[in-house]
Structure formats: structure tokens, C-alpha cells
MARDODO-544062 format. One record per residue (C-alpha): residue number from 1; residue in three letters; x, y, z. Coordinates in Angstrom, 3 decimals. Layout:
BEGIN
node num NUM, residu ala, u X, v Y, w Z
...
END
This chain:
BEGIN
node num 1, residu unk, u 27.124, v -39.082, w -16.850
node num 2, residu unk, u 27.038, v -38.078, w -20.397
node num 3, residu unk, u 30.169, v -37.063, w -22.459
node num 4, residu unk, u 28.439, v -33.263, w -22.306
node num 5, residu unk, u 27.626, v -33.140, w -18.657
node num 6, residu unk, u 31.393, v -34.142, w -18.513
node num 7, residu unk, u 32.433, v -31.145, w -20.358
node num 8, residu unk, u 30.152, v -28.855, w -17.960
node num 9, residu unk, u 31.386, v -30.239, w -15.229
node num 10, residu unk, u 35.075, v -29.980, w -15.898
node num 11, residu unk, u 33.947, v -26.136, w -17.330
node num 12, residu unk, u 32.888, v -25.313, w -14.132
node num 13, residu unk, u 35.705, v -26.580, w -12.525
node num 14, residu unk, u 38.689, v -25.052, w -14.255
node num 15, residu unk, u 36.363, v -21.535, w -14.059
node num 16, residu unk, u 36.620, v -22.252, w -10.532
node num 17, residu unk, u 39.973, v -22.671, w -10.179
node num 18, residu unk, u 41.111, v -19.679, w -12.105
node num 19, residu unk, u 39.203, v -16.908, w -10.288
node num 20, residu unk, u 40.178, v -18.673, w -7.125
node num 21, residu unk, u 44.074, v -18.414, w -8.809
node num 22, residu unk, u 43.353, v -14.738, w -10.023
node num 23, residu unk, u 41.762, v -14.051, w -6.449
node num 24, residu unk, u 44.792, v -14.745, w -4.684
node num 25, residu unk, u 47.237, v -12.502, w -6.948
node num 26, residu unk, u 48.679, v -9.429, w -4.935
node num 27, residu unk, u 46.646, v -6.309, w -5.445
node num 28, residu unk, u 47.548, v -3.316, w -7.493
node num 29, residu unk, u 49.860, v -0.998, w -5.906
node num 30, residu unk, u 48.791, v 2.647, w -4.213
node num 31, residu unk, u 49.712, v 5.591, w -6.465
node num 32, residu unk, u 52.872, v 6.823, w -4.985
node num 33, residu unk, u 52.115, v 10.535, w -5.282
node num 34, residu unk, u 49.550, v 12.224, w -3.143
node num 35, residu unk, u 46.193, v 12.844, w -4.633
node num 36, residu unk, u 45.345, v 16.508, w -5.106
node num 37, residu unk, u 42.082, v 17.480, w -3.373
node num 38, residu unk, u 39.983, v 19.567, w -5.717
node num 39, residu unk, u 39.348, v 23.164, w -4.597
node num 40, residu unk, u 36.001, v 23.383, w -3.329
node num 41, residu unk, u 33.273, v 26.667, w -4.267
node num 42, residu unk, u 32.241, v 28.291, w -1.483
node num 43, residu unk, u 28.618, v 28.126, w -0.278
node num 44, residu unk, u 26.190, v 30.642, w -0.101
node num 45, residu unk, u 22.902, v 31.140, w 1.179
node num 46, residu unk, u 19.745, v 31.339, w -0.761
node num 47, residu unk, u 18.083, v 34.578, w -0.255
node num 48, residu unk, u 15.403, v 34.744, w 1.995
node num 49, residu unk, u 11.896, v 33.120, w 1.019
node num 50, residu unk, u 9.186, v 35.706, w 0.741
node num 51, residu unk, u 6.131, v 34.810, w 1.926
node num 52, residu unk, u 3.269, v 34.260, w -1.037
node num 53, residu unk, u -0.327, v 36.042, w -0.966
node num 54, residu unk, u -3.026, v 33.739, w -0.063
node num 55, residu unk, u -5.664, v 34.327, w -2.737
node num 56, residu unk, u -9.069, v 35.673, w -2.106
node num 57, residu unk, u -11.208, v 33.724, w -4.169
node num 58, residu unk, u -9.983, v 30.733, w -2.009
node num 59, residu unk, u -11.759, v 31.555, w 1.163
node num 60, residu unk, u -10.536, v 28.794, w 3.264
node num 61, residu unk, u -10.136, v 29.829, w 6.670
node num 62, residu unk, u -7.894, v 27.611, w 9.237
node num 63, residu unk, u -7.894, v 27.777, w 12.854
node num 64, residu unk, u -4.910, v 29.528, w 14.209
node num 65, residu unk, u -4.477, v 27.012, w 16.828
node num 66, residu unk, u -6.013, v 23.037, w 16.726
node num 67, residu unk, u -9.559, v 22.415, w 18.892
node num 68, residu unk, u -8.666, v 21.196, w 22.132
node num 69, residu unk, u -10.115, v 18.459, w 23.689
node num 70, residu unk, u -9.941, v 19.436, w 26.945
node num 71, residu unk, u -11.914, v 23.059, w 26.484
node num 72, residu unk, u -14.666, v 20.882, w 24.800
node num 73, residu unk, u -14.122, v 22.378, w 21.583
node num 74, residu unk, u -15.717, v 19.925, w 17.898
node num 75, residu unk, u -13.483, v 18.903, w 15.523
node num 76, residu unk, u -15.793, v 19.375, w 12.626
END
């Protein structure tokens, strides 16, 4: 081993060391007071959804209900 591989490896080692020695350090304390819980704005309801116009110059017409296969009715 070179004298810089050396210095990697003894790098690595103390980084090693100190987050395992700053992992085992008690944790912070709880705040001692309560924590206030924010007053919330009540929810309302969207008004109602009107339904849109279909446009004429479309003229796509769909089937109220899907063919059935069993009355023998085409898909296309």
C-alpha cells in the first residue's frame, strides 16, 4: 500500500468512527410545552355542476345502452 492509499484508508476510518460516536449521543429532548394545533377552516361544498350543452354541429350520437351480445346486436 502506498503512503496515499494509507491516508484514505485511515480517512475512512476515523469518518467511520465519528458518525458511529455521534450516532450513539442521546437525542434531543421533546419540547416541554404542548404544541398548539392550528385552527382549521371549515369546508364547504362546491356548488353543484351544471350540466354543459352538447353542441350541434358535433352530431355524434351514442347508444344509450352498450350492444348486447346475447340479443345479437353488431358492435360496429
Amino acid at each position: 500500500m502506498n503512503a496515499r492509499t494509507q491516508r484514505l484508508a485511515a480517512l475512512f476510518v476515523f469518518l467511520g468512527l465519528s458518525l458511529l460516536l455521534f450516532a450513539c449521543t442521546n437525542p434531543q429532548p421533546l419540547p416541554t410545552a404542548p404544541t398548539p394545533i392550528p385552527t382549521l377552516q371549515p369546508a364547504t361544498m362546491p356548488p353543484p355542476a351544471t350540466p354543459t350543452a352538447r353542441p350541434e354541429f358535433l352530431n355524434i350520437r351514442y347508444p344509450e345502452t352498450p350492444p348486447s351480445a346475447v340479443a345479437a346486436q353488431p358492435l360496429y
